[in-house]
C-alpha positions in Angstrom: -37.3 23.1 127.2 -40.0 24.5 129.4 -39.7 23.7 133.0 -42.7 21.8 133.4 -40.4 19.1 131.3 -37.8 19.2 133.9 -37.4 15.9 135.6 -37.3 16.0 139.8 -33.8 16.0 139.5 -32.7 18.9 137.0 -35.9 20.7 138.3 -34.5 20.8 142.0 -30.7 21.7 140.7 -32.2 24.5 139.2 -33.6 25.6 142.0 -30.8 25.7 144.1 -28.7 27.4 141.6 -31.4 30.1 140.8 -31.5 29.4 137.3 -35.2 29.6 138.0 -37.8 29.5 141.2 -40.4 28.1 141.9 -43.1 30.2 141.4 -41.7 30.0 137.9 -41.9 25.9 137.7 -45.3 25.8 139.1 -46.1 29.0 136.9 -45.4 26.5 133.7 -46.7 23.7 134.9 -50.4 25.6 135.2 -50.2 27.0 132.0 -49.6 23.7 130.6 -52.6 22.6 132.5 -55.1 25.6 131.5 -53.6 24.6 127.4 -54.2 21.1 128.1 -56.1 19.5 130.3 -59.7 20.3 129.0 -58.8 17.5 126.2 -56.7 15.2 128.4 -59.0 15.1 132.0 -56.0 14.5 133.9 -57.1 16.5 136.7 -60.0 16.3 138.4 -59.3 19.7 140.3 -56.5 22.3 140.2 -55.1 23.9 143.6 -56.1 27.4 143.8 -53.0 27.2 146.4 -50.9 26.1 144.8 -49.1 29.3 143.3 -49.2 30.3 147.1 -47.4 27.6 148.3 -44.6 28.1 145.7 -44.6 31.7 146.7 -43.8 30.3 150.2 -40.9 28.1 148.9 -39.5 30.6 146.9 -39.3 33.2 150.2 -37.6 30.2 151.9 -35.1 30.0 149.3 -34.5 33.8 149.2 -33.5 33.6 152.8 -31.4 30.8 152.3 -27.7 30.6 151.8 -25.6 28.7 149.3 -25.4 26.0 151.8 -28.5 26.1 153.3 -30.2 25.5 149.6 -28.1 22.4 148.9 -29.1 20.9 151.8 -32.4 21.2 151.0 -34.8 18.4 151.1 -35.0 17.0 146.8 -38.4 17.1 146.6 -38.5 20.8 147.8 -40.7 23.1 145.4 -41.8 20.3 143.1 -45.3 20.1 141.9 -46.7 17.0 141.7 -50.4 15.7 140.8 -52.3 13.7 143.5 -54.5 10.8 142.5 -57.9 11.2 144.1 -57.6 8.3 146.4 -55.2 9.9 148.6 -56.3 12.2 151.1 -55.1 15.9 151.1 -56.2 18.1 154.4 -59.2 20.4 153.3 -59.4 19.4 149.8 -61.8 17.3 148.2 -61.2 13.4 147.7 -63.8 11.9 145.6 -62.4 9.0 144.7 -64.0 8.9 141.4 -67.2 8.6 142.4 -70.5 10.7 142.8 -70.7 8.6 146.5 -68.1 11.4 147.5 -68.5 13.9 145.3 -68.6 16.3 148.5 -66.1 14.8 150.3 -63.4 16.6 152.4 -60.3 15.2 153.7 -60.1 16.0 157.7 -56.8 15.0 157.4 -53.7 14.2 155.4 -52.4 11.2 154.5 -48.9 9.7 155.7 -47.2 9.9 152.2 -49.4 13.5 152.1 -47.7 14.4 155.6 -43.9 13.1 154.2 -43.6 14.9 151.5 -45.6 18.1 152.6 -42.4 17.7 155.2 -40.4 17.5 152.0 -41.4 21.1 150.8 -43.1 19.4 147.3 -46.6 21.1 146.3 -49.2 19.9 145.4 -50.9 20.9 141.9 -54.0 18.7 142.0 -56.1 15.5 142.3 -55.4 13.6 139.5 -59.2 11.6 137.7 -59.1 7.2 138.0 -61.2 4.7 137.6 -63.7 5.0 140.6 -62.5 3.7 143.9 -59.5 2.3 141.7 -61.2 -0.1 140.2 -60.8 -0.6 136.3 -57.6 -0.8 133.8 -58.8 2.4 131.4 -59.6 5.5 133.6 -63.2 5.4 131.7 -65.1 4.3 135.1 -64.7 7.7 136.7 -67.5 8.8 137.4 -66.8 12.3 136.2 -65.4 12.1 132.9 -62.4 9.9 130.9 -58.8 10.4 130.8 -56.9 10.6 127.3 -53.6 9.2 126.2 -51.4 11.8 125.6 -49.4 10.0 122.9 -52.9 9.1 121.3 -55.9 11.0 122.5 -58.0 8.5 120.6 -56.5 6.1 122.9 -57.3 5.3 126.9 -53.9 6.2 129.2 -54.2 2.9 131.3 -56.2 2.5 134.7 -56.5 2.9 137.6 -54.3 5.6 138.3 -55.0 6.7 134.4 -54.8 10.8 135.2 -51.8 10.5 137.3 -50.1 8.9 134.1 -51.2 11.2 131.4 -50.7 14.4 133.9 -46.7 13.0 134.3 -46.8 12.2 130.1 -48.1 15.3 129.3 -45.7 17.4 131.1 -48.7 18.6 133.7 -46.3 18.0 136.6 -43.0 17.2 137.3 -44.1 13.6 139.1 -47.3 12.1 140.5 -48.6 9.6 143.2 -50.6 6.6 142.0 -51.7 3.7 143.9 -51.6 -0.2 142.5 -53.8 -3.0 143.6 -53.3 -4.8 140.3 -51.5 -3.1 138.3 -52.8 -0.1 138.5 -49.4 2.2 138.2 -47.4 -0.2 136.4 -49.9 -0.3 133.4 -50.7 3.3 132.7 -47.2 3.9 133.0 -46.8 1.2 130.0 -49.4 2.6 128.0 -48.4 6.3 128.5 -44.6 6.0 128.2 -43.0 7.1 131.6 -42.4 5.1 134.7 -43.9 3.8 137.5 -43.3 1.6 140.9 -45.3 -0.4 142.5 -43.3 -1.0 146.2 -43.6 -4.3 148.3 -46.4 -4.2 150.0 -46.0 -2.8 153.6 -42.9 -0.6 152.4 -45.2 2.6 152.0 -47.7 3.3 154.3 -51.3 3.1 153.5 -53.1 5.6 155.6 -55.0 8.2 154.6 -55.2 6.1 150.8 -58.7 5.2 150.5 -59.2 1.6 150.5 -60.1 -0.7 147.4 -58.8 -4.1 148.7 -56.3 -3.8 151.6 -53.9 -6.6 151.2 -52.8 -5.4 148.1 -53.4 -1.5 147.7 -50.1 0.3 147.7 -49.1 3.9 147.1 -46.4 4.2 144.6 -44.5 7.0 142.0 -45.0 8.0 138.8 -42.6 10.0 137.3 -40.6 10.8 134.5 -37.4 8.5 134.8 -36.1 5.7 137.2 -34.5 8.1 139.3 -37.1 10.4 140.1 -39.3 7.3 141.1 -36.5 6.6 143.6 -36.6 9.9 144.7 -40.6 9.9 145.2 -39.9 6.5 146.6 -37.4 7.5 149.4 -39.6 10.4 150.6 -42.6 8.4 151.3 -41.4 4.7 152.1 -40.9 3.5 155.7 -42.2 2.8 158.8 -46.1 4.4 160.4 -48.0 4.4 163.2 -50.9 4.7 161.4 -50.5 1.7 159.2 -49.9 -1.4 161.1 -48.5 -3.0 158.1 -46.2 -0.6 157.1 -42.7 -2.0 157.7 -39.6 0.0 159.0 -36.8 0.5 156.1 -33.2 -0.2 155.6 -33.6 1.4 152.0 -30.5 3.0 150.1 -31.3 5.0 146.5 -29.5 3.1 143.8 -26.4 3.4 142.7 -25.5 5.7 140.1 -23.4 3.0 138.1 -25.1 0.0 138.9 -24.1 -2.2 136.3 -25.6 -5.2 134.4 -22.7 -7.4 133.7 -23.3 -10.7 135.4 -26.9 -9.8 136.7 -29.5 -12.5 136.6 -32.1 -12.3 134.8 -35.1 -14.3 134.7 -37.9 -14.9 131.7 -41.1 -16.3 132.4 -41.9 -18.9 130.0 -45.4 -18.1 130.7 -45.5 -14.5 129.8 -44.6 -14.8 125.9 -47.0 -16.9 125.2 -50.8 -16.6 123.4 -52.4 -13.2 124.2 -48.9 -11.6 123.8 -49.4 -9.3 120.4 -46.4 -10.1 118.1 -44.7 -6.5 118.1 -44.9 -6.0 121.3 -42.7 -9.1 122.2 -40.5 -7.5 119.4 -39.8 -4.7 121.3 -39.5 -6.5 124.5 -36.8 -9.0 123.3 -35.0 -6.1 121.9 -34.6 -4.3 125.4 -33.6 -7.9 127.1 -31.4 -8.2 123.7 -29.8 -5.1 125.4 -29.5 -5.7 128.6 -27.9 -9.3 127.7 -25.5 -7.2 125.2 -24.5 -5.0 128.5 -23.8 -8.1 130.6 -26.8 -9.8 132.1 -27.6 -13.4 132.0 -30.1 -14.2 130.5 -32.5 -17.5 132.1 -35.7 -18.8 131.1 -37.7 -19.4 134.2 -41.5 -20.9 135.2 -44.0 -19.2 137.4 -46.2 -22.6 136.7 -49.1 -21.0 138.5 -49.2 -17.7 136.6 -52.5 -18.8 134.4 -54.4 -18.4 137.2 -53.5 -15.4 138.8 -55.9 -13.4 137.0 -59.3 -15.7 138.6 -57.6 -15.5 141.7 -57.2 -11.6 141.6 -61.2 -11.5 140.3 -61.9 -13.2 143.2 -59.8 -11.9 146.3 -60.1 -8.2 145.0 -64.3 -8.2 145.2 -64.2 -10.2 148.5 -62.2 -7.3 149.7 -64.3 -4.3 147.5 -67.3 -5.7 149.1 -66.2 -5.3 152.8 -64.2 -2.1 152.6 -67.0 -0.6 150.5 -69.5 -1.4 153.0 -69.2 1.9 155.0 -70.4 3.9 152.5 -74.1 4.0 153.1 -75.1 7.2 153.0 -75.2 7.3 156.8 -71.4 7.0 158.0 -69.6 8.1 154.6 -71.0 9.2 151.4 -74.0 10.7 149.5 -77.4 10.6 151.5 -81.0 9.7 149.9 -82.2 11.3 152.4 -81.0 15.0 151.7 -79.8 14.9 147.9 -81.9 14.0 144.9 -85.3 14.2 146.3 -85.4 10.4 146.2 -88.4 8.7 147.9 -87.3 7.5 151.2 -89.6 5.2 153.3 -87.7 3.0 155.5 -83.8 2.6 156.6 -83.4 0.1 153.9 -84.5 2.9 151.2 -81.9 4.9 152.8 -78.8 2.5 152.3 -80.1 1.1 148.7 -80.7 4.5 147.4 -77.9 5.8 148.3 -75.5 3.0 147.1 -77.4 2.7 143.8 -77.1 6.3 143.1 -73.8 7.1 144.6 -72.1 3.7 142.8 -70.6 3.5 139.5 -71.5 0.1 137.2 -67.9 -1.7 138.1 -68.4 -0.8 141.6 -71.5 -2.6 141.5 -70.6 -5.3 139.7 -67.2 -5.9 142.4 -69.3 -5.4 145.4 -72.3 -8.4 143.9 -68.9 -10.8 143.1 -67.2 -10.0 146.3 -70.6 -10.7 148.3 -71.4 -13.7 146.5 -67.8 -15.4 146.8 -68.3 -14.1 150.7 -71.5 -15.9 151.3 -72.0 -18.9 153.3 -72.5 -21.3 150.7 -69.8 -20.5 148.6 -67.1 -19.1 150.9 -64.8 -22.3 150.8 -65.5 -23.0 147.2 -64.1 -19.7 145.7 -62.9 -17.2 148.4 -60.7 -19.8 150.6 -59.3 -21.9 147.2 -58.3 -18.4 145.7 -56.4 -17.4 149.0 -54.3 -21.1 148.5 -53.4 -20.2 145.2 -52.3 -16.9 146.3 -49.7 -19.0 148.5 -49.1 -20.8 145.3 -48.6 -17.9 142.9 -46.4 -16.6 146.1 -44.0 -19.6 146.2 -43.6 -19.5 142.8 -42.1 -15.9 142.7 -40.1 -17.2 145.8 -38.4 -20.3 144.1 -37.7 -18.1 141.1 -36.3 -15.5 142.9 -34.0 -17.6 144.5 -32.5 -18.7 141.2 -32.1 -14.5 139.4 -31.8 -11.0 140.5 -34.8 -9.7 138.9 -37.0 -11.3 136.4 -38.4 -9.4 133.4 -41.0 -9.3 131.1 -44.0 -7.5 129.4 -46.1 -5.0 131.3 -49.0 -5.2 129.0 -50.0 -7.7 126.4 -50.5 -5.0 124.1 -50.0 -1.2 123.7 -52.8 1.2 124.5 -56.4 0.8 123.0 -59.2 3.0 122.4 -61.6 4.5 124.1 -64.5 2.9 124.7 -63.4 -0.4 122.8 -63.2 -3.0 125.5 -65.9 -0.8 128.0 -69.0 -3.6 127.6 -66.6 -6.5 127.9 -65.4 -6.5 131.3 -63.4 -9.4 130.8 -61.3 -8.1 127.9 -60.9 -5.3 130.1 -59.4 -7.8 132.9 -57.1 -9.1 130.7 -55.1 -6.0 130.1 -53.5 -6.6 133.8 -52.4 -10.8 133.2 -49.0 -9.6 133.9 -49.2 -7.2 136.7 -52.0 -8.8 139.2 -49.8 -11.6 140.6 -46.8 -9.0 141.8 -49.9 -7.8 144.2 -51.0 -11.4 144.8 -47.1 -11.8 146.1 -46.7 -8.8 147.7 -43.3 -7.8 145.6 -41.8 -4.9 144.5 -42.3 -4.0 140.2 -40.9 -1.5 138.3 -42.3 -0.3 134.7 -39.9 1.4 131.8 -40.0 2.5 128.6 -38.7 -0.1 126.5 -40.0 1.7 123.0 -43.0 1.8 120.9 -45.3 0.3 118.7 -46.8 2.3 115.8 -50.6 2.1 115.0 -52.9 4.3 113.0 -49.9 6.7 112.7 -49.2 7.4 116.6 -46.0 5.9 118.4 -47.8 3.8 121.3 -44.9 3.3 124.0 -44.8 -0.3 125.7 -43.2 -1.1 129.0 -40.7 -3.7 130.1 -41.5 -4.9 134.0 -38.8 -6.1 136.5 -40.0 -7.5 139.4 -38.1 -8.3 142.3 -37.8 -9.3 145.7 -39.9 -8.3 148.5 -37.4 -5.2 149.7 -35.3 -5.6 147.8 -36.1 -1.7 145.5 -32.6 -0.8 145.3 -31.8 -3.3 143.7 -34.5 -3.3 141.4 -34.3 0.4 140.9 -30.6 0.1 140.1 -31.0 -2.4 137.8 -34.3 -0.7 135.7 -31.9 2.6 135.8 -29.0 1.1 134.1 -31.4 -0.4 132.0 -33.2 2.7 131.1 -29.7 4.1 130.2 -29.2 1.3 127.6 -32.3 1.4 125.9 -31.8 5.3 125.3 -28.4 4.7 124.2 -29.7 2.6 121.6 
């Protein structure tokens, strides 16, 4: 095994018994990068630093004792990939999007700040859709991420690069961020896992914003317990980030078992629009989990069919006013001084700039968002879809009073191609029915492998979400690592 394959946790016990540094690790993980990424576009920028950095690490280490290097932090020395939302001191943040294509971080953000404390290093800026907003990674602005398992295939959006760089082995974990499902679902399509916290348990500043109730910074990484361990390091409490939450988090227990755990079903998620093999595979990993012990319940989240509308219609409203800033005056690209654009008036100045800087989703999300906004149509659409928010919120609440966790398909069906559902936005909607309402709700959701689908030749992994309740991530990361444990065994 190469050591970009490591996982967090037998990367960082190698470390500390020498077995390798961590000039070595990062070493791997570029050369897997230089080999791989011009047909993947995971990255949308390599660290120059980083080998520096691990130099660093690996004189701290050399000047440590036996002791001293246990008690090391566990993320210390491991190279992650960044998704370009997040802001990184002094390196560029685009966002996906020609609007900042020159953009420079003046500062770092909290989860940046934690695990820079940490000692982890940083190999990149990982591509996504632009300003997060798309389910394929094919609305970057700069060019489209691959599937790993199928390079044919898209790897799952937003945080699309972050995915396919953890899949592919070009780091040994990544940060993502999900507003809808955007961490959850490329962690489906690509095969590896990914958390998406209760909202308010990781801070949001320094993440660039999309739609600000339900943004939230989360792991991807190569099993349960490394997300925990990404988790840990940058949950908790900010200063910053007024609705960032202070935590009474534990990481899970090694040998949390199933036997006698609730587990609820939605009715409502294995029905039409569910493809028939990938309900075969996820009755097989609740088949397991109910083999191991669980309880198995059928449940209703009766207001589940409209989740979707009611994302389509909070998540512009939101687009359109945190997008606002970027006018070519206070943030972004200027008509005025790039691309010789005719200019005669202030108005030129803002519509020029947006129309250049903006991608065709952005557009289409900032129109929706300002339309449901206006005057005339404020109580109609944007104030109905904030009650069935509350609706879609209660539900999760009354069903979560009844299991531990309920479970269910990621994704209605394994990865498609490229460019297949690109003109039909709302095919392209659909491939986040299940994940939208856990940000609607504010809960905490975990993806896993549950196993694979074959088509055209390629194993297409699928993932099995638990969702659970709001602060409750031990528990759901105990009980999606004891799950993950079955479904290898088997």
């Amino acid at each position: 095994m190469k050591l970009n394959e490591l996982t967090i946790t037998e990367a960082a016990e190698g470390i500390r018994k020498k077995n390798f540094t961590v000039t070595e690790l990062v070493l791997d993980c570029l050369r897997a990068i230089k080999e791989k990424n011009s047909e993947l576009h995971a990255y949308l920028e390599v660290f120059d630093d980083a080998l520096d950095e691990a130099k660093k690490a690996d004189e701290i280490l050399g000047a440590a004792n036996h002791e001293e290097r246990i008690k090391l932090p566990p993320l210390f020395g491991i190279p992650l990939a960044i998704k370009d939302n997040i802001l990184i001191e002094g390196k560029r943040c685009t966002a996906g999007s020609k609007i900042l294509e020159n953009y420079v971080a003046n500062y770092n953000a909290t989860v940046i700040r934690k695990l820079k404390k940490q000692g982890a290093i940083f190999l990149g800026k990982a591509n996504l859709d632009e300003f997060a907003m798309g389910s394929s990674t094919e609305n970057s602005a700069y060019v489209s991420t691959k599937n790993p398992n199928d390079i044919s295939r898209i790897p799952g959006g937003s945080s699309g690069g972050s995915a396919a760089a953890v899949a592919a082995n070009l780091c040994v974990a990544a940060l993502g961020s999900d507003t809808g499902g955007s961490i959850r679902q490329p962690a489906s399509f690509c095969g590896i896992v990914g958390l998406k916290p209760t909202y308010g348990a990781v801070s949001r500043h320094g993440l660039i914003a999309m739609a600000s109730s339900l943004d939230q910074i989360g792991p991807l990484a190569k099993s349960v317990e490394d997300a925990a361990i990404l988790f840990d390091a940058i949950k908790g409490k900010d200063d910053f980030d007024s609705t960032a939450v202070k935590d009474n988090y534990k990481l899970p227990t090694i040998n949390y078992k199933l036997n006698g755990v609730r587990v609820g079903i939605p009715k409502e998620y294995f029905g039409k629009g569910l493809e028939s093999e990938v309900k075969r595979v996820i009755e097989n990993a609740v088949g397991k989990m109910e083999q191991a012990g669980a309880i198995i319940k059928e449940i209703s989240l009766p207001h589940s069919e409209y989740a979707l509308p009611t994302y389509y219609i909070v998540v512009p409203s939101e687009v359109s006013a945190n997008l606002a800033r970027f006018d070519g005056i206070r943030y972004g690209v200027s008509a005025v001084t790039s691309h010789q654009l005719s200019i005669s008036n202030l108005y030129d100045v803002y519509a020029k700039s947006r129309a250049f800087g903006f991608g065709a989703e952005v557009k289409r999300r900032i129109m929706l968002g300002t339309y449901t906004l206006s005057a005339g149509y404020y109580d109609a659409y944007y104030v109905k879809a904030q009650k069935v928010r509350r609706l879609i919120r209660q539900d999760f609440e009354h069903a979560l009073d009844a299991v531990d966790i309920i479970a269910g398909p990621t994704t209605p069906t394994p990865a498609f191609h490229l460019g297949e559902r690109a003109d039909d936005p709302l095919q392209m909607y659909l491939a986040d029915i299940y994940t939208v309402a856990v940000n609607l709700a504010g809960v905490p959701a975990i993806s896993i492998p549950a196993g694979c689908v074959e088509r055209e030749g390629k194993k297409l992994p699928v993932g099995l979400q638990f969702i659970g309740k709001w602060f409750e991530e031990e528990k759901l990361l105990g009980i999606a690592k004891e799950t993950e444990k079955i479904i290898k065994l088997h």
